[in-house]
N, C-alpha and C positions, 0 to 999 in steps of 0.2 A: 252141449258140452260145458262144465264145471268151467268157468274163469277165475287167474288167480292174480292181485296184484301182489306182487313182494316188491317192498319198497326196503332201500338201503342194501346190505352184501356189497356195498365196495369203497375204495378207498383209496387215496395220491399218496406215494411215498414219494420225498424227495432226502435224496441223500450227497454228500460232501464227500468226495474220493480224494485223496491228500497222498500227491507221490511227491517225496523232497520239498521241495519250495513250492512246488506247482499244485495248485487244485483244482476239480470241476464240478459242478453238480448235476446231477441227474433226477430225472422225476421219471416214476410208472402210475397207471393205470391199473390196479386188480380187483378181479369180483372176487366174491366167493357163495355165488349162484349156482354152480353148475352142479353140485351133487343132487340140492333140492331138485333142480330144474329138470335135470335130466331123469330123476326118480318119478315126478309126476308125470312128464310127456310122455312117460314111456305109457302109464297107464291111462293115457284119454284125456288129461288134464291140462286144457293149456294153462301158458305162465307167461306173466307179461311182468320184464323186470325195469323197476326203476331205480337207476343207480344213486345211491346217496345226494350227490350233484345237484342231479334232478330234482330230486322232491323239494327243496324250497318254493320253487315257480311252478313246478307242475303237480305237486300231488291234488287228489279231487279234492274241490272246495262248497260242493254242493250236493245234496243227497243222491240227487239226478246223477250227476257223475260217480258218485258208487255205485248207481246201480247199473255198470258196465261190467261189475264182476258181480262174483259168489263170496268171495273171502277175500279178504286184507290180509298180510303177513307182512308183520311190522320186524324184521331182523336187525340189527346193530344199527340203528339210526337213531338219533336224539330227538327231543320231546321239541326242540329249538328248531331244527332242520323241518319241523311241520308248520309250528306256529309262526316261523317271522318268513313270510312271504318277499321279498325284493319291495316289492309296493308299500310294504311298510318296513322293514329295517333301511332300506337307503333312502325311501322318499317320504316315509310320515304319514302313511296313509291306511286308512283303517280299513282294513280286508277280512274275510272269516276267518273265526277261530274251526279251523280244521278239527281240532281234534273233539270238539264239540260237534262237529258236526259226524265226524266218525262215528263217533257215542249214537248220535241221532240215526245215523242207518245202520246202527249193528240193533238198535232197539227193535227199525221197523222191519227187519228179518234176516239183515245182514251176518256173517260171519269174520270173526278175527282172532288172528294168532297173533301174540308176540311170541318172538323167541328168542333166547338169549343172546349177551353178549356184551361186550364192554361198552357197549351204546343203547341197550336194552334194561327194562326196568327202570333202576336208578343206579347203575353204572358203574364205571372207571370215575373214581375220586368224586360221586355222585352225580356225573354229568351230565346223565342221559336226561333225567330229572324228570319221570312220567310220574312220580310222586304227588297225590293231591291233584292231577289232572282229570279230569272228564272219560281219558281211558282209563285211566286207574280205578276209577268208579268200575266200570263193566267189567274189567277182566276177573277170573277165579283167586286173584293172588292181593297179596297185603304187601305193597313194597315199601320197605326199609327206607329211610330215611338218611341212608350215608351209602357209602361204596360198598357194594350185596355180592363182590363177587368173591366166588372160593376157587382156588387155584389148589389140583390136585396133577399135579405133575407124574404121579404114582398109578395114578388111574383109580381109579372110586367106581363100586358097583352099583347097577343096578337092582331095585326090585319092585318085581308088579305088583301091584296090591288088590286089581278088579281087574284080570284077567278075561269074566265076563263078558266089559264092556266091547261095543260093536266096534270102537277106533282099534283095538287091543284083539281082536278077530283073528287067531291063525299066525298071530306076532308068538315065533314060538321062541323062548329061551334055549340056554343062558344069553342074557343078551351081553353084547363088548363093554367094556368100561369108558365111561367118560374120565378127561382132563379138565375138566371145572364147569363153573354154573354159574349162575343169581342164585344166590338165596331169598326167598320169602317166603311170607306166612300164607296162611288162606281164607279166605271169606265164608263164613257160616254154612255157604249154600253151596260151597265148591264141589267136585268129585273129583276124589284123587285116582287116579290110574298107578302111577307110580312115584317111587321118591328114588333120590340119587345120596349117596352119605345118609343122616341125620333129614334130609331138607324134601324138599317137593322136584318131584322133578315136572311128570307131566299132570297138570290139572283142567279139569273142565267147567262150564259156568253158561246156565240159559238166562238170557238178559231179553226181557221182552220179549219180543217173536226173533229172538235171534238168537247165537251161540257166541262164546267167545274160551277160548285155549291159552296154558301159560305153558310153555313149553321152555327151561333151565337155562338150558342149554344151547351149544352151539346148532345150526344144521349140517354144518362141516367144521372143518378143522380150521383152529387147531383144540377148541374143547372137545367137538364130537370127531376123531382121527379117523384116520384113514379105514379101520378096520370096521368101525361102527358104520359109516355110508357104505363099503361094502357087503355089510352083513342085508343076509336078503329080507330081514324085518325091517331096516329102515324104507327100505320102498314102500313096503304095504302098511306100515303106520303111519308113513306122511299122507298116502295117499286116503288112508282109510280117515283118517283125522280130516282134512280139506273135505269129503266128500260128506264126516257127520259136520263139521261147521256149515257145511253149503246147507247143512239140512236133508240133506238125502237118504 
């Protein structure tokens, strides 16, 4: 069976309620896993989710521990949330660079997506900061140097451009319109599938005996709405994508 890590999809909101003089605050817990999650289980694919949180202390820090999956999916988490482990941001202590080491088992045959999001690429007010990183290297895309994201409140189409390819199989149009993206460029060697506006949406990229995917966009809402996870090609291009990354 295909294994898939997705790390990041969630996030604390704490908010400040203010009735007259009096106020309180509250905090929640939410992912935004369960469209991907439940789109792949359906098809054969487990999904093992690590919530944002988490990946400071636990994401793999050794090739051995990649090689418990097939594919990475790196969705709205920062470039920061991988590199500074506890053992070194609170205690000074020198521990892997993860994301080099990432690089290192997507070469020796692993698979990786990013996919968009205000903590994808290089981000909300450039924060995600994968810019000049060791992923940045492998993946299909050339990211921007400042805040990459487009905001289409209107909804922006898509279109395919290698309908051909095996990911893009049976994915039959018109497809829904997405609410925004990362923008970036693309690497000499890329394949493009499709673009969103002006920009890339989904690209591909063979890195050594590996693969790796840049996908714009959201997996869910609120760039990719309600309408897009419902439509019945997002199941079979997540699923069909994960299964060419694994190499299959």
């Amino acid at each position: 069976m295909t294994r898939v890590l997705v790390a990041g999809e969630s996030w604390v909101s704490e908010s400040t309620h203010f009735k007259g003089f009096d106020s309180f605050q509250s905090v929640v817990f939410e992912t935004g896993i369960a469209p991907l999650k439940e789109a792949l289980e359906s098809n054969g694919i487990e999904v093992v989710h690590m919530p944002a949180h988490q990946v400071p202390e636990q994401f793999p820090a050794t090739v051995e521990a990649f090689d418990a999956y097939d594919v990475v999916v790196l969705s709205d988490i920062g470039a920061d949330s991988i590199l500074l482990h506890p053992d070194t941001w609170l205690r000074g202590k020198r521990t892997p660079n993860r994301l080099k080491v990432l690089a290192e088992w997507v070469r020796a045959g692993g698979g990786l997506l990013m996919a968009g999001g205000y903590m994808s690429f290089q981000g909300f007010e450039g924060k995600a900061m994968y810019r000049r990183t060791p992923v940045d290297e492998i993946l299909p895309s050339v990211i921007d140097p400042w805040d990459d994201r487009v905001e289409a409140p209107e909804g922006t189409d898509v279109v395919v451009v290698n309908a051909a390819h095996p990911v893009l199989s049976g994915v039959t149009g018109p497809w829904p319109g997405l609410l925004g993206y990362n923008r970036f460029g693309l690497k000499a060697d890329a394949e493009l599938l499709a673009t969103v506006g002006d920009d890339p949406l989904l690209a591909l990229r063979a890195e050594g005996a590996g693969r790796t995917a840049a996908w714009a966009s959201d997996i869910g809402p609120h760039w990719c709405p309600d309408d897009f996870v419902a439509w019945p090609g997002y199941a079979r291009l997540f699923t069909q994508l994960v299964h060419w990354l694994a190499g299959e």
